[in-house]
matplotlib code that plots the C-alpha trace (Angstrom):
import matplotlib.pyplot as plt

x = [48.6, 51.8, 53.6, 56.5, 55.2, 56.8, 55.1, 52.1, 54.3, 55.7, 53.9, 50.6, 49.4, 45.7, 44.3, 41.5, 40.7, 37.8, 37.7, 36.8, 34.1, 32.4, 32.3, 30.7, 33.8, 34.7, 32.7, 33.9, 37.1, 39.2, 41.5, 44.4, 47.4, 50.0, 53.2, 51.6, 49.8, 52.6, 54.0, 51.0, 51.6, 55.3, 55.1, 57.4, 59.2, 62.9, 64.7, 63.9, 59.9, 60.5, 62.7, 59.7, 56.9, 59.1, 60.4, 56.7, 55.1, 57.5, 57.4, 53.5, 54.2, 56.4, 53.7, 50.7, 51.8, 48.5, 46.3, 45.2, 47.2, 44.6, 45.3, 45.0, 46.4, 50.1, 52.3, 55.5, 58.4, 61.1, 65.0, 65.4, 64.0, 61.6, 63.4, 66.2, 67.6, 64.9, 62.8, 60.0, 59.7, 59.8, 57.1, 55.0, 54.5, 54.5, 51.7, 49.9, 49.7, 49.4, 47.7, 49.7, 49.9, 51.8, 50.2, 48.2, 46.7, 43.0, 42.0, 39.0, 35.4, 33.7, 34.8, 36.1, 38.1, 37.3, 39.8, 42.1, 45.5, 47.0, 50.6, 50.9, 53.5, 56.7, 60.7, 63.4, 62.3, 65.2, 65.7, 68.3, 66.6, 65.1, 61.7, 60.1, 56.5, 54.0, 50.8, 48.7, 46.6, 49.4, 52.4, 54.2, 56.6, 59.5, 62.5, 63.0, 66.3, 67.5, 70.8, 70.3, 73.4, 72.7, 70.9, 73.5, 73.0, 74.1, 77.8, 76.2, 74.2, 77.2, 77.6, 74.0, 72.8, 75.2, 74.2, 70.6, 71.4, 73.1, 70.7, 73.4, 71.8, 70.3, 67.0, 68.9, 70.8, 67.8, 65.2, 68.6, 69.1, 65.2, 65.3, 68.0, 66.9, 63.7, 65.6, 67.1, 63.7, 62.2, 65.9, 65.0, 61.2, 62.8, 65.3, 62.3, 62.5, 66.1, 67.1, 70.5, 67.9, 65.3, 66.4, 64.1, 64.4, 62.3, 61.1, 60.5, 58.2, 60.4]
y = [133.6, 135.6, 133.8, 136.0, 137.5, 135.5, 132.5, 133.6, 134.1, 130.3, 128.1, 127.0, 123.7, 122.6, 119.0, 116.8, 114.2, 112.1, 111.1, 114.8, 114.6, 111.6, 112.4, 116.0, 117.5, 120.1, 120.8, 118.7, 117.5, 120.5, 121.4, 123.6, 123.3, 126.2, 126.1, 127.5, 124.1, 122.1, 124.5, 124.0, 119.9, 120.2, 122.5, 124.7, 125.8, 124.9, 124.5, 120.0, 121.0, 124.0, 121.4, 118.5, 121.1, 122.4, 118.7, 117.0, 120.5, 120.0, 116.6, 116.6, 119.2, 116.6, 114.3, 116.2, 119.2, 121.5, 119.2, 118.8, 115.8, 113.6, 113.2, 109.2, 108.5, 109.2, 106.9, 108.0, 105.8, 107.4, 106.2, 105.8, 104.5, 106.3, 106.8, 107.7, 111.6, 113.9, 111.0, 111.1, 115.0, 114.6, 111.7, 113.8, 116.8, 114.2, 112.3, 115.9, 116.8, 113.4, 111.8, 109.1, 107.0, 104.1, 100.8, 103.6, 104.8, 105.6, 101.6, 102.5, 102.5, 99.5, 95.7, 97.1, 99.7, 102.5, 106.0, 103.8, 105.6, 102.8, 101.4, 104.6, 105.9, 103.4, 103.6, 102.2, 102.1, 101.8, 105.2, 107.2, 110.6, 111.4, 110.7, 109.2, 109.7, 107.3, 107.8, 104.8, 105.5, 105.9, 104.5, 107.8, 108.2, 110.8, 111.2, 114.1, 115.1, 118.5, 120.7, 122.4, 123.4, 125.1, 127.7, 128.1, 129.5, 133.1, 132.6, 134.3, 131.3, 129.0, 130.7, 132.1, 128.9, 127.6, 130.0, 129.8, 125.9, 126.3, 128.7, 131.4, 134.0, 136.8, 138.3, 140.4, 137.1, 134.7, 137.1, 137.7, 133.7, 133.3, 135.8, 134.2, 130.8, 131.5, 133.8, 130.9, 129.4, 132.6, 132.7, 128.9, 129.6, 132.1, 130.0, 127.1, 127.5, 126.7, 123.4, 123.5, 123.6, 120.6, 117.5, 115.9, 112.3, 110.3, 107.0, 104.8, 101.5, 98.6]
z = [93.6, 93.1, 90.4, 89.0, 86.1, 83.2, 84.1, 81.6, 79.3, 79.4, 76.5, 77.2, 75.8, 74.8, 74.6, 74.4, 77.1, 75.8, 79.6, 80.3, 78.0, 78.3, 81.8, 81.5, 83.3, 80.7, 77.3, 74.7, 76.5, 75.7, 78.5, 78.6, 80.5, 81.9, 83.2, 86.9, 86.8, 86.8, 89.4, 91.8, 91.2, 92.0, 94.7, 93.2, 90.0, 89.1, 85.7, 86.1, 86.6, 83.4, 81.5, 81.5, 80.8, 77.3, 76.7, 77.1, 74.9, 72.3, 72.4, 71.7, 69.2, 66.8, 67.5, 66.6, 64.8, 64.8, 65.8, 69.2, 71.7, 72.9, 76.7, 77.7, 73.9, 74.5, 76.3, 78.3, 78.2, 81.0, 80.5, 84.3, 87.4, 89.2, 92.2, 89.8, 89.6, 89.2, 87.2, 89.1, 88.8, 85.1, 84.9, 87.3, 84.5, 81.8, 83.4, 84.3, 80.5, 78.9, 81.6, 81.6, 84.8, 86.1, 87.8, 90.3, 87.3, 86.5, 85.9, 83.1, 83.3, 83.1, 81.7, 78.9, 80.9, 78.6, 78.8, 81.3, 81.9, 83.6, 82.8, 79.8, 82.2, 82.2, 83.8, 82.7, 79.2, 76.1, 75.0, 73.9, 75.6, 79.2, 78.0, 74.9, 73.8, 71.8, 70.3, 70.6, 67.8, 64.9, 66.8, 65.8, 68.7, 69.5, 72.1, 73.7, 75.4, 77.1, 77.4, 80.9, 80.7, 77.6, 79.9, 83.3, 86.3, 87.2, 88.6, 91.4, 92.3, 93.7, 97.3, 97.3, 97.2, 99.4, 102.0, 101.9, 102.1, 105.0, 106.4, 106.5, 104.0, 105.4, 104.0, 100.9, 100.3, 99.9, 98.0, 95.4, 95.6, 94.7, 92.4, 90.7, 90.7, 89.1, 86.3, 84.9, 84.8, 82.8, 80.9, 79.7, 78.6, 76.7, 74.7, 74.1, 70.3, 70.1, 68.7, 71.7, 74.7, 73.3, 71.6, 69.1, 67.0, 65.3, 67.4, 64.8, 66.3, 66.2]

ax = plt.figure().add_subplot(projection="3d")
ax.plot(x, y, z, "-o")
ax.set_aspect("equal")
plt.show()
């Protein structure tokens, strides 16, 4: 496929999934997750699907330090509604690297519902960040919050994308508005390490 370049150089992130494993699916349950795979979920890439993918990486990061996140061990507590905003989006590239899932979830294997995923994904949830993130063996938990605007738009994007809304740009006008677009993407991914961009606090269990 022909992702723009700097998507390979956007943080990667490796995990375990004991579900993987038990099930044969990949040797020993290691997986590893890149930005283009939250792309190909989404359908496309923006700075809400490139905000999740940093907040969820840095998130797991507090969590686990250099240890490996165990996908299926990690809840994700979202502040708003599904249908809320760009929730959904977010939950969507939290549940792809976590594998957390709301009530459609992976229901387990067998009466003891072994690796289930169900109900690990949860709205509406009291937190004082977009998202917050529990591991389920220690209780360890984080909330992660981001400054968009920390990373603007070119001033050139308010009438491209205006026109290409409208379907008034002409071919120039939508490949610069596309070109632009995805810059702030690649201009985020390069500002990941810096504390204004990502928000991190301790989420102590109550």
């Amino acid at each position: 496929m022909n992702f723009p370049a700097f998507f390979d150089d956007a943080p990667q992130v490796r995990v375990h999934d004991p579900l993987a494993g038990f099930l044969g699916s990949v040797e020993d349950g290691a997986l590893t997750y890149r930005y283009q795979d939250a792309v190909r979920l989404c359908g496309h890439s923006c700075p809400v699907v490139a905000g999740a993918w940093l907040m969820v990486l840095a998130g797991l990061e507090w969590l686990y330090g250099g240890d490996l996140p165990e996908r299926g061990g990690i809840e994700v507590h979202m502040r708003d509604g599904a249908t809320q905003g760009t929730t959904g989006v977010t939950a969507s590239v939290a549940g792809l690297v976590t594998g957390a899932a709301a009530e459609g979830g992976f229901h387990g294997i067998g009466a003891r519902h072994l690796f289930s995923r169900r109900g690990l994904l949860r709205f509406e949830a009291p937190v004082d960040g977009i998202m917050g993130l529990r591991r389920r063996d220690s209780g360890a938990g984080v909330v992660v919050d981001i400054d968009t605007g920390y990373v603007p738009h070119d001033p050139a994007m308010a009438d491209l994308m205006s026109r290409a809304v409208q379907g008034l740009a002409d071919k120039a006008q939508q490949a610069r508005f596309s070109e632009l677009f995805q810059d702030r993407v690649r201009r985020m991914f390069a500002a990941a390490d810096d504390p204004k961009l990502i928000h991190l606090y301790d989420w102590p269990v109550a």
